[in-house]
N, C-alpha and C positions, 0 to 999 in steps of 0.2 A: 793511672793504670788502665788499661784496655776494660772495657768492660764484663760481664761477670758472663757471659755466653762464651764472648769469644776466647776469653783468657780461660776457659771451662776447658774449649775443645784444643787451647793448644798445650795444654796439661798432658804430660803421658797418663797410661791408665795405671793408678795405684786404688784402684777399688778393691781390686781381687789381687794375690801374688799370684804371677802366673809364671811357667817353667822359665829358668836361667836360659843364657843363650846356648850353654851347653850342656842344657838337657837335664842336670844333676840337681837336686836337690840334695842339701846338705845337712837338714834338718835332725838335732839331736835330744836323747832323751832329757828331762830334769839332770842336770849338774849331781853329785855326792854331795851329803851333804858337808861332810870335811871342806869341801872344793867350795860351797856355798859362806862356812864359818870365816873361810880365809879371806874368799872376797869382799864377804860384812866385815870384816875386823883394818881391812885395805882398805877400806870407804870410809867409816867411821875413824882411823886413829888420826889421820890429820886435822880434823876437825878440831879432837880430842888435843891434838898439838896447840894449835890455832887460839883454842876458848886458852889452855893453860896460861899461852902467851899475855891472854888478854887478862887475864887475871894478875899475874906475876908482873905484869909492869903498870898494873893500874896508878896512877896519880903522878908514873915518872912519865912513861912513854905511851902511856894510852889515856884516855877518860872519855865521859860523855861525849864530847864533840866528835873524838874519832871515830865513838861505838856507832851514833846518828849516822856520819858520814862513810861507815861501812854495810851498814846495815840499808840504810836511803840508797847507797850506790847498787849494793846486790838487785834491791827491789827495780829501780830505773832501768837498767842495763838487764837485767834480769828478764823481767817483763819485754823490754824489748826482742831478746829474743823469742819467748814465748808465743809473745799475742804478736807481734811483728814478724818477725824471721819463720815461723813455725806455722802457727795460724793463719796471718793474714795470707804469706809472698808464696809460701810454699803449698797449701792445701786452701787458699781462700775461701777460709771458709767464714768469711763478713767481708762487708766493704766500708770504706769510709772517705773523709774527705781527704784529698792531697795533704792540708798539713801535716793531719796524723800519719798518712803514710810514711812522710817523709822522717819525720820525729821518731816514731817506730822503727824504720832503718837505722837510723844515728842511733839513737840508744841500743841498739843489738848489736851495731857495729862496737862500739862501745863496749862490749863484750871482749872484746879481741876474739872471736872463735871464725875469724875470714871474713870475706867481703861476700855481703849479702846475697849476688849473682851466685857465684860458688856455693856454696851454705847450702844453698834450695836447692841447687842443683844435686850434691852430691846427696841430701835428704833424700829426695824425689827418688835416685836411685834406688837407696836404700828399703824406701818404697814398693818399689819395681820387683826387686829380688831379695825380699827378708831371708835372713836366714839362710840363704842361695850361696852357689859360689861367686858372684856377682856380688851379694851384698857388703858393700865399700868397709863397714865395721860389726859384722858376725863374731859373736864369741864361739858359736860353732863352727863344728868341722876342723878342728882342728887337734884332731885324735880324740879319743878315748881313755885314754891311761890319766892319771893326775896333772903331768907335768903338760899333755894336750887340752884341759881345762882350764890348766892355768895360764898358756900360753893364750887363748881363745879371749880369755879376761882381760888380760894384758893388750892383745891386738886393738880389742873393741874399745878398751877404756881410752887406749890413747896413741898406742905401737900405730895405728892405721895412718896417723898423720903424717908418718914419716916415707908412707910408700907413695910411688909415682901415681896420678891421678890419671884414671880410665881417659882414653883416646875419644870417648865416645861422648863424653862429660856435658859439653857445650848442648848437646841435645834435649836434657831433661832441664834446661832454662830459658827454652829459645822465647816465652811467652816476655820474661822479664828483659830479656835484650833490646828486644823492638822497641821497650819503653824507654827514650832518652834521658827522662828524668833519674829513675831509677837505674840506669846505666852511670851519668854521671855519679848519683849517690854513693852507688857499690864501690866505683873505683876511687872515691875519696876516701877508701879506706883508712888510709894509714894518718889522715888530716884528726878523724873520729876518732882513733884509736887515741893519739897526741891529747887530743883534746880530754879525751877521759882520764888523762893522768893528772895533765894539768889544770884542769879545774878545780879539786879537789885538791893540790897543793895549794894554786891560789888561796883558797878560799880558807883551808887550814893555817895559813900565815896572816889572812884578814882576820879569821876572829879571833887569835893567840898575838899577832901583833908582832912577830918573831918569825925568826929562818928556823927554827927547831919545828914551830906549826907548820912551815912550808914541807918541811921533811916529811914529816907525820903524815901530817895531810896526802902525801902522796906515797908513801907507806899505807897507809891504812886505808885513807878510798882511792885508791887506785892497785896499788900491786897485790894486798890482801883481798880485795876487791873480785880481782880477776882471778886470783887462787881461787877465790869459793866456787864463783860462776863455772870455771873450769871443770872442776872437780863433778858438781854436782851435775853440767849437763853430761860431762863423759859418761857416768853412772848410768841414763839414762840406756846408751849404749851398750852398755856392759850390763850390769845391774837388773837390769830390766826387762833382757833375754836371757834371764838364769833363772832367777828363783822371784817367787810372788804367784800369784792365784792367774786362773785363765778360766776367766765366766763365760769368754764369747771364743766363736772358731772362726781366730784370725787365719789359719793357716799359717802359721811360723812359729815361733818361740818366744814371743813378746807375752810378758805379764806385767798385771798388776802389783805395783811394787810400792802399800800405802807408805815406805817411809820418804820414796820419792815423790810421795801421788802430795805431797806436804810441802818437803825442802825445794822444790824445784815447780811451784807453783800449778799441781795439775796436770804435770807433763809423767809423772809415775803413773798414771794410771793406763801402761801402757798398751797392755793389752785393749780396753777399752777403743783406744787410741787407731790400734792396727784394724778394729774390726770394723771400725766408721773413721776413716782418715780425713775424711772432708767437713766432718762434726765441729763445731767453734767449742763444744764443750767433751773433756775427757774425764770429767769425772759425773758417768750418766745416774750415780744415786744418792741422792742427799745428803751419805754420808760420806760420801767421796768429794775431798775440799780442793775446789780448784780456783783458785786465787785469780788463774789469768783466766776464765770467764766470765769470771764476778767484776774480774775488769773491761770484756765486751760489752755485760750488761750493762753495767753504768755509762758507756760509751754510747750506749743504744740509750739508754732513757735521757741523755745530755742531746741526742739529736745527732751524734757524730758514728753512728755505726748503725748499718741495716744489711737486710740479705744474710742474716745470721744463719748458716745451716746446721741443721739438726736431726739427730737419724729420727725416725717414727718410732714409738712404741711395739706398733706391729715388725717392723724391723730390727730391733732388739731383741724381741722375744724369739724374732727365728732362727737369731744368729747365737742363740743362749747352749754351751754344751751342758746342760741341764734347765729342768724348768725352774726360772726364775721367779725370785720371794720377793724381789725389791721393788717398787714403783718406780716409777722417773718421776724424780721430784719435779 
């Protein structure tokens, strides 16, 4: 990867949001809370589906092996997005050595949520213009009445994947295209993808010794696997520009949202997030649990991650919409 200067300045600016290209800002109040219950009760019942499954078929078509191999796949692939896709490609905010890089891509490709180039790109956007007409997955702006909040849900959580991608796209990744390696990676998408199914069949047919393990195995760490991952980062989108606490002024609609700032390693605490984007850490108070900085840090005291950014205290406190109680831990 380019080094941290240069790949700095060929970063567009997501410091600040600044005005859409057409001028509008789209910014809308807190959600109802009716329009708040529906979207928790829309997040939470697949889940609620998912455990029942796990439950109702224990000892035929589920047990410890699968639960390891769903739970180990979340965390892998999971994290890869995170501290990879998130942290490192898209707002570098640490550096480390090529293997990790590369291994961080693969597991977040392994995600199936796009190929890595794209990803950051359309993040970056996102960036650009929170909350805007521009911004790629906005749950705002799109009405006021109930069925314009729920539409807004809908767009952000996952309707957005299906619209044509901005002309302009290519531009918010030109830093990661220059990189050959990282070019090649991106576009082995679908090699990653493959791979993440198929391993976790393997491996469910090595230690059951049967085609039913092979099933399983790719049932449960793989296609269950990718439901969770899915689920939880769309939320992040959705979720996380509705309802939840706003301690800092991000300028947009992003909040802190601790049941995401949990399930989705650190990445709920989004508000945090929006008001220092180039931060390796979004959960800035002790008791804000963030799983993928705890995995920077260990990467840092293993000798495999430096350059770790961090906003200042004094810049915390200024960006506080009230004065703050909490220390930085």
């Amino acid at each position: 990867m380019p080094d941290s200067q240069s790949a700095a300045a060929a970063l567009p600016s997501i410091t600040s949001p600044p005005t859409s290209q057409s001028g509008v800002r789209v910014r809308s109040h807190l959600a109802p809370l009716k329009v708040r219950v529906i979207n928790f009760l829309a997040m939470v019942i697949p889940f609620l589906g998912l455990l029942a499954a796990m439950i109702l078929l224990w000892g035929t078509a589920f047990s410890w092996i699968y639960l390891v191999m769903l739970v180990g796949g979340v965390l892998l692939s999971g994290l890869g997005i995170t501290v990879g896709y998130h942290r490192l490609f898209t707002h570098r905010s640490f550096e480390t050595p090529r293997p990790i890089v590369y291994l961080l891509a693969i597991l977040g490709s392994m995600a199936v949520q796009g190929p890595l180039i794209e990803w950051v790109a359309t993040h970056r956007r996102h960036h650009q213009h929170s909350d805007e007409v521009d911004d790629p997955h906005s749950p705002h702006g799109h009405g006021d009445t109930m069925m314009g909040f729920l539409r807004g849900f809908v767009h952000a959580h996952c309707g957005w994947l299906f619209l044509r991608r901005p002309r302009d796209i290519a531009r918010y990744s030109a830093d990661l295209r220059k990189d050959p390696g990282i070019r090649r990676t991106s576009n082995l998408f679908v090699l990653w993808v493959a791979l993440g199914l198929v391993l976790p069949a393997v491996l469910g047919g090595l230690l059951t010794m049967s085609w039913m393990g092979v099933l399983l195995g790719f049932l449960w760490g793989g296609l269950a696997r990718v439901f969770c991952l899915h689920h939880i980062t769309w939320s992040i989108n959705s979720a996380c520009h509705i309802w939840g606490a706003q301690p800092f002024d991000s300028g947009d609609e992003s909040r802190n949202n601790p049941v995401f700032g949990i399930l989705a390693f650190g990445e709920g605490w989004h508000n945090n997030h929006h008001a220092f984007p180039t931060s390796a850490r979004h959960g800035l108070f002790w008791w804000q649990f963030d799983l993928s900085y705890l995995v920077i840090r260990t990467l840092a005291l293993l000798g495999l991650a430096k350059s770790i950014r961090l906003p200042s205290p004094e810049r915390v406190r200024a960006k506080r919409n009230e004065t703050p109680s909490d220390p930085i831990a």
